[in-house]
C-alpha positions in Angstrom: -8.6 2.2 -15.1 -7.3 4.0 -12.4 -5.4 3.0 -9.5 -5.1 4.4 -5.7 -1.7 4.4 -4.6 -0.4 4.6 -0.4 3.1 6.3 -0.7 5.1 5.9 1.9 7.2 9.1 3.1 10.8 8.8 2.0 11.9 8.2 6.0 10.8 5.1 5.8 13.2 3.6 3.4 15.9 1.2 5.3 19.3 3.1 5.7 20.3 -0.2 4.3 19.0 -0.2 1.1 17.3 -3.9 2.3 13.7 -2.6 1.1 14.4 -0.3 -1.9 11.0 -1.3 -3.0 9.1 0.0 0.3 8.0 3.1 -0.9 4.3 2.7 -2.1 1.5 0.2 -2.3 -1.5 -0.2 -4.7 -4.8 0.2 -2.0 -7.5 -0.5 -4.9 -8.1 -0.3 -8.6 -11.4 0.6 -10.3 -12.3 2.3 -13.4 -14.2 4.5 -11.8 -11.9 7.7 -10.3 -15.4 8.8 -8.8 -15.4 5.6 -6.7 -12.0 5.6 -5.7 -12.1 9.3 -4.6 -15.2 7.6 -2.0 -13.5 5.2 -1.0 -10.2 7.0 -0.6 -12.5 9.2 2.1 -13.5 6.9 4.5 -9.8 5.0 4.0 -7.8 8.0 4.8 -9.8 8.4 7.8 -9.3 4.9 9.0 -5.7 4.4 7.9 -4.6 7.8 10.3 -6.5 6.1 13.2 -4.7 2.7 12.9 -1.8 4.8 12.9 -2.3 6.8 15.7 -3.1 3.7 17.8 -0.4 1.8 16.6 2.1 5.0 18.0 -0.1 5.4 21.4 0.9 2.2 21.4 4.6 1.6 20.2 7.3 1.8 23.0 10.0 3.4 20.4 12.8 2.3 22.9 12.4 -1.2 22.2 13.2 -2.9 18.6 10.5 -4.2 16.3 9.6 -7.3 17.3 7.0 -10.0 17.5 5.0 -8.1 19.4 5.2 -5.2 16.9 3.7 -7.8 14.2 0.9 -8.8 16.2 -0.2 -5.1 17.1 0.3 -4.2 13.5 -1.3 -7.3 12.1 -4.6 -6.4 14.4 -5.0 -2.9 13.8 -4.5 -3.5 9.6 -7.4 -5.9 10.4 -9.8 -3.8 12.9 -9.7 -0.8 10.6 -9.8 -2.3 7.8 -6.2 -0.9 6.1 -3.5 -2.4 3.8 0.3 -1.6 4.0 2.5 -0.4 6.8 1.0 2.2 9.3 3.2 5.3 9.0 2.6 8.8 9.6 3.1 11.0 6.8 2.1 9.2 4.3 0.7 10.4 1.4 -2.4 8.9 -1.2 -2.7 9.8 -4.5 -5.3 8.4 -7.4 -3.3 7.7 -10.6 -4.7 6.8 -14.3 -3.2 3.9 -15.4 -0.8 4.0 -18.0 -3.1 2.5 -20.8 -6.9 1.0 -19.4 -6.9 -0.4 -23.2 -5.2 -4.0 -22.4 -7.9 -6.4 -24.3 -6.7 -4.5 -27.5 -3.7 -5.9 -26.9 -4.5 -9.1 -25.3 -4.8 -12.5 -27.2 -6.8 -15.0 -25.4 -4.8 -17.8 -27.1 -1.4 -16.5 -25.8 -0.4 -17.7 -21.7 0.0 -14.2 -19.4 3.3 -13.3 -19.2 5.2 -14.5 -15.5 7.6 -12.1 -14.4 10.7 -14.1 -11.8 10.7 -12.7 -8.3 13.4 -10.8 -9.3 11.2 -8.4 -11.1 9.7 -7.3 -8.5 12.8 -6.8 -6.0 12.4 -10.2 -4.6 
């Protein structure tokens, strides 16, 4: 299995330390790289242009605000992307660390659930 990854440049981590988490997202998983590499073509194309509009856009001197989630909200949608729109960021295909789970999987045992905590929440 492999996994495409949207990493986020380190800028855009809150001074704060409010979103220590922000710094990637998972785009799409597949077990073929071949498909990802394809996909991640036409993705990287379209993720740049939502960002460039969403800048063209942007008045920096104002704070984020509701407006700023609308516009971001509709370009994620018209072009099709996931995540925050952020210049500089970076994608990169990663093999999962073991694409072997049934081996270790038994059907008659519930999935583990992990508390929001886990996940910085």
């Amino acid at each position: 299995m492999f996994v495409l990854l949207q990493i986020y440049p380190p800028e855009a981590t809150a001074e704060d330390g409010s979103d220590d988490y922000c710094c990637l997202d998972v785009i799409a998983v597949d077990p073929s790289e071949a498909k990802l590499r394809g996909y991640l073509a036409s993705y990287r194309f379209r993720y740049a242009a939502a960002c460039e509009e969403f800048d063209a856009w942007d008045d920096h001197t104002k704070d984020w605000g509701k407006e700023h989630d609308r516009m971001h909200h509709e370009l994620r949608q018209g072009y099709s992307v996931r995540g925050s729109l952020i210049k500089g960021t970076t994608f990169k295909i990663v093999k999962c660390l073991s694409d072997d789970n049934d081996a270790y999987w038994d059907p008659d045992e519930p999935e583990p659930t992990l508390s929001p905590v886990a996940y910085g929440g």
